[in-house]
C-alpha positions in Angstrom: -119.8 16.0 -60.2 -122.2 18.7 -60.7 -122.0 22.3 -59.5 -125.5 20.8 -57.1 -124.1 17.6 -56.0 -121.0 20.0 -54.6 -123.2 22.1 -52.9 -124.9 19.6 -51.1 -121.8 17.8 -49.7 -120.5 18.6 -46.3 -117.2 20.3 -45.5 -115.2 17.5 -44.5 -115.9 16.0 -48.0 -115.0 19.1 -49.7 -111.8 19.0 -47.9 -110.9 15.2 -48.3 -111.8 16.0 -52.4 -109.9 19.4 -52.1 -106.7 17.4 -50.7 -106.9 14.5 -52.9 -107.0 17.0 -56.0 -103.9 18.5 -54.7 -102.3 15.2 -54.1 -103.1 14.8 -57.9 -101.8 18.2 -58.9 -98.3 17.9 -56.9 -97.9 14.1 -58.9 -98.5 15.7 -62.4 -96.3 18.7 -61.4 -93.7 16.2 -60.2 -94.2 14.2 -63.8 -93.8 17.2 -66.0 -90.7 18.4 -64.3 -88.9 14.7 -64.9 -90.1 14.9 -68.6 -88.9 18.9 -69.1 -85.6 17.5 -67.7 -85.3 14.6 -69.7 -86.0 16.5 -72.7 -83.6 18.7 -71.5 -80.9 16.4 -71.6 -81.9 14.9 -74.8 -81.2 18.3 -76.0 -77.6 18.2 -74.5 -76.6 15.2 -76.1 -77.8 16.4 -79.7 -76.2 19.4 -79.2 -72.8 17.8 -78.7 -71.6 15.2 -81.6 -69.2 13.3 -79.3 -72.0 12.9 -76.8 -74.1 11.1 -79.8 -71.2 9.3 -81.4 -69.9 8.0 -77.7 -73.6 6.8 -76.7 -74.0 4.9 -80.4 -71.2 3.6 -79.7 -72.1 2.6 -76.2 -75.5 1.1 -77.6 -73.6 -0.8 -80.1 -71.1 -2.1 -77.3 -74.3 -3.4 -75.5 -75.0 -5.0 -78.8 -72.6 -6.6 -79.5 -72.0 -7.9 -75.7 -75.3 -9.1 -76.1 -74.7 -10.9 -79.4 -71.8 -12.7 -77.5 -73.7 -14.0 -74.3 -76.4 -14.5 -76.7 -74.1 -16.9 -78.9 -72.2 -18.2 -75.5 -76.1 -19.3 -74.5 -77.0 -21.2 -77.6 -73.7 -23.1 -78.0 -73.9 -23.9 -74.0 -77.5 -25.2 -74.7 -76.2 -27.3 -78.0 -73.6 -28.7 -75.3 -76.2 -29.8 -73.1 -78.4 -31.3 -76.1 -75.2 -33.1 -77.2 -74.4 -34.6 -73.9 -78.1 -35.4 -73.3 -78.1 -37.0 -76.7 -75.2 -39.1 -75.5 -76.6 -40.2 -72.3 -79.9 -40.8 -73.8 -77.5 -43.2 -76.8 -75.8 -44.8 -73.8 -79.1 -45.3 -71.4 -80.7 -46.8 -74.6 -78.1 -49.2 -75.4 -78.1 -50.6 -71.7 -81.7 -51.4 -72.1 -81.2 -52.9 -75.4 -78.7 -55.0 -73.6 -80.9 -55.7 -71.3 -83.8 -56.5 -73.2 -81.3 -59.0 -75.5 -80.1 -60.7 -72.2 -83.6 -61.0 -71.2 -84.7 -62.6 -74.5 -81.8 -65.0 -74.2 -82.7 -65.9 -70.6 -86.4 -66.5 -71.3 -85.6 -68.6 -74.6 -83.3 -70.8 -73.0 -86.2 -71.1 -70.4 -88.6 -71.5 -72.8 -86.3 -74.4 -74.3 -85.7 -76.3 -71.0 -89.6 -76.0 -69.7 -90.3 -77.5 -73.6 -87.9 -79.9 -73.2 -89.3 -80.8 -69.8 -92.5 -81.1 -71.0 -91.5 -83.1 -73.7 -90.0 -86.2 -71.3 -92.9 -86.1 -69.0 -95.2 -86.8 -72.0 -93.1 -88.9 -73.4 -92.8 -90.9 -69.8 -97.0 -90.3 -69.7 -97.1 -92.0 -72.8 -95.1 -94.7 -72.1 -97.1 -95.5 -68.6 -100.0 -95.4 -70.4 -99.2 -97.6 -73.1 -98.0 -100.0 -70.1 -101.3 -99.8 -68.5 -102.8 -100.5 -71.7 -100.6 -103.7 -72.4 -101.4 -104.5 -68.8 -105.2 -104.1 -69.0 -105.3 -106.0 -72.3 -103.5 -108.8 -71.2 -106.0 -108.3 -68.3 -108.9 -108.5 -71.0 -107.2 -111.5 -72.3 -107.2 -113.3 -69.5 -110.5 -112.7 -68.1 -111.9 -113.5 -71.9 -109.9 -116.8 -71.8 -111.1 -117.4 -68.2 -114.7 -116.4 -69.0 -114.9 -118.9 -72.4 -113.1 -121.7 -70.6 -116.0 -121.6 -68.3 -118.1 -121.0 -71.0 -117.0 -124.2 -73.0 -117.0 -126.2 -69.5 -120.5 -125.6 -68.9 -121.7 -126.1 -72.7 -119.3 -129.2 -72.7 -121.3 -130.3 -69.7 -124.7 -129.4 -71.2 -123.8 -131.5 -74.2 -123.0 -134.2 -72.2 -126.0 -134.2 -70.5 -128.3 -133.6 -73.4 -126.5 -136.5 -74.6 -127.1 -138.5 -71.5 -130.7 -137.0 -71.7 -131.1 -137.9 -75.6 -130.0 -141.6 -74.8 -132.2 -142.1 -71.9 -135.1 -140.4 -74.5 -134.1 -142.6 -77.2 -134.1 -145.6 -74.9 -137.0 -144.5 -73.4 -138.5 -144.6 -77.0 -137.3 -147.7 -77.9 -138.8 -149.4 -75.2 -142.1 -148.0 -75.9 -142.4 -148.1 -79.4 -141.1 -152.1 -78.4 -144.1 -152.9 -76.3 -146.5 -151.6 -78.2 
């Protein structure tokens, strides 16, 4: 802020700034007094060998727990991989059972519906070849039927062009006689 923009603030905001730069002042006090005393004891520990050799020794316990638990973890974690690999092997091998026992069962369904099929064409076939036998012996008979008729009505036309051709011939006889 400049020294105008202070001036032309009212008192209770000069306060409120006053107090909350004293607030600020207190905390940095505060902070400089815990950083002089942890220099401060920083200087103790250098100043006494044992105190440095029993702290490297104390970070080197803490390593070397940690190394431990850290070793502990991975080799409880390749446990659980290992088991989960096995139950994964075993799950697996179910469904492959499965899936085998299901092939099986659809084959040998697959093999009676064929089979099934099979005997109703082969019975289709055979009642068709029946009806066939039976309609041509149908066609027989209604051929035979139809040229008996035939030949009974041309055997009676003949006979009467014959009676016809007589009584012509006669008829021409008799004229060609009187003239």
């Amino acid at each position: 802020m400049t020294e105008k923009e202070i001036r032309s603030l009212k008192k209770a905001d000069l306060l409120t700034i006053f107090e909350e730069q004293k607030k600020e002042l207190e905390f940095l006090k505060s902070e400089r007094e815990k950083i002089r005393q942890k220099l401060k004891n920083k200087d103790i520990l250098l100043d006494q060998p044992g105190n440095l050799m029993e702290a490297a020794m104390e970070i080197n316990e803490i390593f070397r727990n940690a190394q431990e638990e850290s070793e502990q973890s991975l080799a409880h974690i390749k446990s659980m991989e290992e088991r989960q690999k096995q139950e994964l092997q075993v799950k697996e091998n179910g469904i492959i059972k499965r899936c085998e026992l299901k092939k099986k069962e659809t084959r040998e369904v697959c093999a009676s519906m064929l089979e099934e099929t099979k005997q109703k064409c082969d019975r289709m076939e055979q009642e068709t070849r029946e009806k066939c036998a039976l309609m041509e012996e149908k066609s027989i008979a209604e051929v035979e039927k139809r040229w008996k008729d035939i030949s009974e009505k041309l055997g009676a036309f003949y006979e009467t062009y014959q009676g016809l051709k007589e009584l012509i011939d006669a008829k021409g006889e008799e004229q060609s006689g009187s003239v």
